[in-house]
C-alpha positions as CSV (number, residue, x, y, z in Angstrom):
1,X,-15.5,-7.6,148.7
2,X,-14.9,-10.9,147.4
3,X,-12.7,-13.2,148.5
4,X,-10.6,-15.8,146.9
5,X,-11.1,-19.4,148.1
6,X,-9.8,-22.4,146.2
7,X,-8.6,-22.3,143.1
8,X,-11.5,-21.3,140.9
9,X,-13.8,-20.1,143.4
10,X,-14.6,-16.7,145.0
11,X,-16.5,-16.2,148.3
12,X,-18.5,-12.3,149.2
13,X,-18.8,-11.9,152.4
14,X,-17.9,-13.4,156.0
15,X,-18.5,-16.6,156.5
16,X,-21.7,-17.9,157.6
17,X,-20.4,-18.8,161.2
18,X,-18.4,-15.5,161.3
19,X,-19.3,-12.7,164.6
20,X,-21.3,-10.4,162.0
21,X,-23.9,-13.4,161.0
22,X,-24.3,-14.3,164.8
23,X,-25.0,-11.0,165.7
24,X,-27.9,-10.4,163.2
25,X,-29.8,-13.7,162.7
26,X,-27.5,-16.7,164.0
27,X,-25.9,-17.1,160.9
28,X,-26.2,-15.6,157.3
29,X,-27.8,-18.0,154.5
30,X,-24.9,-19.2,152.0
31,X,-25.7,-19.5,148.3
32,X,-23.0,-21.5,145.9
33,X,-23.5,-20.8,142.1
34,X,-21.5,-23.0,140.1
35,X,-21.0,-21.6,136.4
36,X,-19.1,-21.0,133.7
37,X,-18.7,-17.4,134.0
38,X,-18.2,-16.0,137.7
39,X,-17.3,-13.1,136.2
40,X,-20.5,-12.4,134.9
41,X,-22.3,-12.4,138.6
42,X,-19.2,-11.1,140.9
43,X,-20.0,-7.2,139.7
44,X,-23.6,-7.3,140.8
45,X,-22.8,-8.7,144.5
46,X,-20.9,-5.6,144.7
47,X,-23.3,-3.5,144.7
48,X,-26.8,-2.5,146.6
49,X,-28.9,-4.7,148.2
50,X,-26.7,-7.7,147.7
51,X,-23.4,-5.6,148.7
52,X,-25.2,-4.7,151.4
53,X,-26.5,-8.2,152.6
54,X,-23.4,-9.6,152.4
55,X,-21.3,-6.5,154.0
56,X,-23.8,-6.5,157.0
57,X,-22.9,-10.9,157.3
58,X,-26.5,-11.6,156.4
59,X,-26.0,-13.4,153.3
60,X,-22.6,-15.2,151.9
61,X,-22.3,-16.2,148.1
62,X,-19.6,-18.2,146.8
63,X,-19.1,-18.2,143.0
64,X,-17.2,-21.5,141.8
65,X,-16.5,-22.5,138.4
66,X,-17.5,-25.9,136.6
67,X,-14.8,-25.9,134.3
68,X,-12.5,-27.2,137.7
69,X,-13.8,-30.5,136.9
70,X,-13.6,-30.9,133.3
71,X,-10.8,-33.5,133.8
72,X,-9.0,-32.2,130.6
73,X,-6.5,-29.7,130.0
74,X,-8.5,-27.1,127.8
75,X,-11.0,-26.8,130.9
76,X,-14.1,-27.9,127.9
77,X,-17.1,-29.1,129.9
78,X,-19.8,-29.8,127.2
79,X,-20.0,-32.5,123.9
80,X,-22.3,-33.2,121.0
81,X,-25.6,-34.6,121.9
82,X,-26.6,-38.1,121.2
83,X,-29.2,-38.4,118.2
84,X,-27.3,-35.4,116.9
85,X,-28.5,-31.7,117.0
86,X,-27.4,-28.1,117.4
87,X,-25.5,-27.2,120.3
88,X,-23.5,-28.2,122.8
89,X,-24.1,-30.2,126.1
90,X,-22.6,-29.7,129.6
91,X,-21.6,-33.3,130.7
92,X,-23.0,-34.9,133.4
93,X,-19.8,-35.9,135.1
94,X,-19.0,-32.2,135.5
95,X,-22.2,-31.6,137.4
96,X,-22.0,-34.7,139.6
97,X,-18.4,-33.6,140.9
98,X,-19.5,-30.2,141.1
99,X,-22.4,-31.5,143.6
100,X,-20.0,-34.0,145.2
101,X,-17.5,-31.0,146.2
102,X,-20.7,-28.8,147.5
103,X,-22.4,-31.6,149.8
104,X,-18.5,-31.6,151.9
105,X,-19.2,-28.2,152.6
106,X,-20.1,-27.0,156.4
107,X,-23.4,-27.0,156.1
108,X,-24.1,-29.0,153.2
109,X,-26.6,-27.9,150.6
110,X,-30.6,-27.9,152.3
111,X,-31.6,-27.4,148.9
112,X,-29.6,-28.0,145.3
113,X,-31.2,-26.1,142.2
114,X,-31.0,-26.3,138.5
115,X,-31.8,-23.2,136.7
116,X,-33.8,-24.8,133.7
117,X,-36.7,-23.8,131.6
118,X,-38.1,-27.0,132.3
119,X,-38.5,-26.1,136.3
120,X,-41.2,-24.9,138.2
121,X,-41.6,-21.1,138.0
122,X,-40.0,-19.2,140.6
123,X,-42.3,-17.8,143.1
124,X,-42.2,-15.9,145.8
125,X,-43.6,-18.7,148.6
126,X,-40.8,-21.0,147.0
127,X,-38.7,-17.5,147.7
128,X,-39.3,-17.6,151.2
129,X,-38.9,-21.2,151.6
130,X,-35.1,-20.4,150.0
131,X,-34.5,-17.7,152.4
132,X,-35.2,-20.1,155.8
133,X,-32.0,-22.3,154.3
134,X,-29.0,-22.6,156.0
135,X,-27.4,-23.0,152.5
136,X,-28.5,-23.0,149.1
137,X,-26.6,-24.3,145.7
138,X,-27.6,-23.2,142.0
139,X,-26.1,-24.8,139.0
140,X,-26.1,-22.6,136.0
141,X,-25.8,-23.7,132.4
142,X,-25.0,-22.3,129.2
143,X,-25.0,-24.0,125.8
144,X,-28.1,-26.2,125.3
145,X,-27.7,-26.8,129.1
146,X,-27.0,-29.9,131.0
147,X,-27.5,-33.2,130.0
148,X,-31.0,-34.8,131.3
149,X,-29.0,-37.5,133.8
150,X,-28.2,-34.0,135.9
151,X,-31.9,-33.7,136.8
152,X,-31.5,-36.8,139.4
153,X,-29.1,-35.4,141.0
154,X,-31.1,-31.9,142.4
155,X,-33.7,-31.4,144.6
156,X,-35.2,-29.6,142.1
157,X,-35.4,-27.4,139.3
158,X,-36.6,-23.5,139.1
159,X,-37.7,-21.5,136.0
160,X,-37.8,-17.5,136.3
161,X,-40.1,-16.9,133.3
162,X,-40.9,-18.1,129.8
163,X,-37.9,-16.4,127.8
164,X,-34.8,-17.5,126.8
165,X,-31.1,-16.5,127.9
166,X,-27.8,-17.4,127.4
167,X,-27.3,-19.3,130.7
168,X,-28.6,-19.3,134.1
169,X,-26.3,-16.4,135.6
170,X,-29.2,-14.0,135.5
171,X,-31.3,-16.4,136.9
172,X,-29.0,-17.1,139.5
173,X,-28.8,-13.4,140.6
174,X,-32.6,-12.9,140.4
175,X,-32.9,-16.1,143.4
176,X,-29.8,-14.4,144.9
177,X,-31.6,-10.9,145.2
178,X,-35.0,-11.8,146.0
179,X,-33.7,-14.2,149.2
180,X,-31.4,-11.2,150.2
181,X,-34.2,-8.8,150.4
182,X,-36.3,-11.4,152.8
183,X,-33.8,-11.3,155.1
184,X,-33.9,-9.6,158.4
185,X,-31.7,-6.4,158.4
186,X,-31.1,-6.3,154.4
187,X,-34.2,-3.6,153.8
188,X,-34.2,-0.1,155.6
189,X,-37.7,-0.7,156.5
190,X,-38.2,-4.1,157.4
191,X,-42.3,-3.9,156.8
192,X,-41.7,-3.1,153.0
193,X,-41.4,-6.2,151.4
194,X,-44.4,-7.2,153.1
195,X,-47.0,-5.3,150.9
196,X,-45.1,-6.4,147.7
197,X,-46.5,-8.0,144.6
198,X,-46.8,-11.3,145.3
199,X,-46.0,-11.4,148.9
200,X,-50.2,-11.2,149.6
201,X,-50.9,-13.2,146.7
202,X,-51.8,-9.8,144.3
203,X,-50.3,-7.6,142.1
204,X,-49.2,-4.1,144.6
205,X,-51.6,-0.9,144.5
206,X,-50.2,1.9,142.5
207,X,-48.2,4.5,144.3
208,X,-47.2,8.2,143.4
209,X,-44.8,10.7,144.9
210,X,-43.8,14.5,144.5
211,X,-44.4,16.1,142.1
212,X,-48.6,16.7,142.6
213,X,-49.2,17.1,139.0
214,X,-47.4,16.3,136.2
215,X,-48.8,16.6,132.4
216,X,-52.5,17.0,133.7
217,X,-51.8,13.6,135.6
218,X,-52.5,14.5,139.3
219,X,-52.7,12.0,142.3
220,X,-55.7,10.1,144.1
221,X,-57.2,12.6,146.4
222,X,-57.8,9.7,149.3
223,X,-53.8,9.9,149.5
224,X,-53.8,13.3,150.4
225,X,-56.5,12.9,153.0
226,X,-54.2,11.8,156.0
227,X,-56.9,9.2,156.6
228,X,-55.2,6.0,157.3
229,X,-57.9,3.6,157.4
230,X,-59.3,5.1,153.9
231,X,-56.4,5.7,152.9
232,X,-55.5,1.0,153.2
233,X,-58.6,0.5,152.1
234,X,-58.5,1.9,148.9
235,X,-54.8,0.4,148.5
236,X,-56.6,-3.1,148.7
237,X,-59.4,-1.7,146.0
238,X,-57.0,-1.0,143.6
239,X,-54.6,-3.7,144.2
240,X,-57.5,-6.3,143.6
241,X,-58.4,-4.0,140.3
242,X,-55.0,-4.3,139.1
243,X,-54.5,-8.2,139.7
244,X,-57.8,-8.5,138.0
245,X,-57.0,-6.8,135.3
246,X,-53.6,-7.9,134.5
247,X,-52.6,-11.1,136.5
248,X,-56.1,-12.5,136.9
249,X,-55.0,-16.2,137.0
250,X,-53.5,-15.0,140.1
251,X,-56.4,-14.4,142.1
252,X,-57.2,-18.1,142.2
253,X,-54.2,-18.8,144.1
254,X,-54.5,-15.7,146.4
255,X,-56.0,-15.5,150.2
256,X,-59.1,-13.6,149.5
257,X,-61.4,-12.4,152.3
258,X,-65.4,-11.9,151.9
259,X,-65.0,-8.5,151.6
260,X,-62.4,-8.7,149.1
261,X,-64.5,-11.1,146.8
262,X,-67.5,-8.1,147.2
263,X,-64.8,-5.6,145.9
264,X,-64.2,-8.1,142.8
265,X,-67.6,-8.5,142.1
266,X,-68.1,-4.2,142.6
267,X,-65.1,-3.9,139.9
268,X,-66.3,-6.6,137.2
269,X,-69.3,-3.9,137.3
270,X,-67.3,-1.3,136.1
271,X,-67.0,-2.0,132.5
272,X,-66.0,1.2,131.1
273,X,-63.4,1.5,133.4
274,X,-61.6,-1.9,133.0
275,X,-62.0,-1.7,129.5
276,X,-59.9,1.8,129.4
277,X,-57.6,0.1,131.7
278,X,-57.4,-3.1,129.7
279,X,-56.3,-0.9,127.0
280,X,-53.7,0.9,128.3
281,X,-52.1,-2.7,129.8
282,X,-52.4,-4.3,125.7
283,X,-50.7,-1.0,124.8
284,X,-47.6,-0.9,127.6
285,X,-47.1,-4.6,127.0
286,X,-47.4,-4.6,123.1
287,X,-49.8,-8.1,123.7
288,X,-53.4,-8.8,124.6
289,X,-54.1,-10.4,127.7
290,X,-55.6,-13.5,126.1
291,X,-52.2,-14.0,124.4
292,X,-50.5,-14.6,127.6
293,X,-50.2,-18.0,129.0
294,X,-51.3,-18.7,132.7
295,X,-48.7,-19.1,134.2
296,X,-45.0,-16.6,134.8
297,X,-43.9,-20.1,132.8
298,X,-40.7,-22.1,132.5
299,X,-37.2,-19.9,130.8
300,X,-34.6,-18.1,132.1
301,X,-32.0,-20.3,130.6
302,X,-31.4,-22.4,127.4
């Protein structure tokens, strides 16, 4: 699927003024990662939803590689930090010619990201915003990242969570994936991502499948009833219950109606309940709820 461009770079998929783009949205959104390791991504955008977003000319990813513009012969893009210190740091020369090269491109970068733990957290309103681009450009790291200077030169920078990798390729596959899936054409059912986590501001209800029972576990009779309006209204219940119970910070953020602050006030009743369930959430997660910080936070890269 991919395709080799200039030296150093592979493109997946048509590009975004090919036939295939026109014919599903006017032209597929572009995302450039520039990295160290191309190889590490080029696997994943074989396969699934991205294989198919890209086969189907709704999305186009180029994969280039930073150590083009090391201006040296053994291709080494970092040095010591100033003041001393562990590590290595990627030189801000290599980023600005890496950024120079992107804004040439046909369309030029609407947005250029750094995958930092310093950034903002990734979201999924700033999600959306990335999949109504025409063309987006991450810049991975590795090491002990890029030196400061390369934060002037991005629109901005995006966290995915408060954890540490090695470098920003996993990052950079987590925007990649949760654009693709916003974009028209890329899900089988195209109302799905709509009742996600997130996407309404809450955590998603619970949901069950075959088989009935399983280990004395059964399913909630109201999903057996065939009673659609019943059926939605206790999918909002118990996706209220479960934001309150594990993301609760999230519900001042969220677009609650009046009946949905009666149902909050109805569940903070139910003490027994939400203390069981409390329980069982400490247990799965190995932490307490008052050891987690507010927000998803600011890692995903070193």
């Amino acid at each position: 699927m991919g395709c080799w461009g200039r030296e150093g770079t592979v493109r997946h998929g048509a590009p975004s003024t090919g036939p295939a783009a026109r014919e599903t949205r006017g032209g597929a959104v572009k995302i450039t990662l520039y990295t160290l390791f191309p190889q590490l991504v080029t696997p994943y955008l074989r396969e699934a939803l991205l294989g198919r977003a890209i086969s189907r000319g709704l999305l186009e990813v180029e994969t280039r590689d930073l150590r083009r513009f090391a201006g040296n012969r053994t291709g080494r893009v970092d040095d010591a930090p100033y003041g001393g210190g562990a590590g290595m740091v990627i030189r801000v020369d290599v980023a600005a010619a890496a950024l120079r090269e992107a804004a040439a491109d046909a369309p030029p970068p609407d947005e250029t990201v750094l995958l930092s733990p310093a950034g903002e957290p990734l979201r999924q309103p700033l999600v959306e915003h990335f999949a109504g681009v025409r063309h987006l450009l991450l810049l991975s790291g590795r090491y002990e990242g890029f030196d400061a200077r390369v934060e002037r030169l991005v629109t901005r920078e995006v966290s995915i969570g408060d954890f540490v990798l090695m470098g920003g390729e996993l990052p950079a596959l987590s925007v990649m994936e949760a654009v693709a899936r916003l974009l028209p054409g890329a899900l089988g059912d195209a109302d799905s991502h709509r009742q996600d986590s997130f996407t309404t501001g809450l955590l998603d209800y619970p949901e069950y499948t075959r088989p009935l029972a399983f280990e004395g576990a059964g399913v909630p009779e109201v999903l057996l009833s065939g009673h659609h309006a019943r059926i939605d209204e206790w999918r909002r219940r118990e996706a209220l219950r479960r934001t309150l119970l594990r993301r609760p910070e999230l519900l001042a953020r969220a677009p609650l109606t009046g009946a949905d602050r009666a149902v909050l006030d109805d569940l903070q009743r139910e003490p027994a309940e939400g203390a069981r369930d409390a329980r069982h959430d400490a247990a799965r997660h190995d932490v307490s709820g008052d050891d987690l910080p507010d927000d998803d936070g600011s890692g995903g890269q070193p």
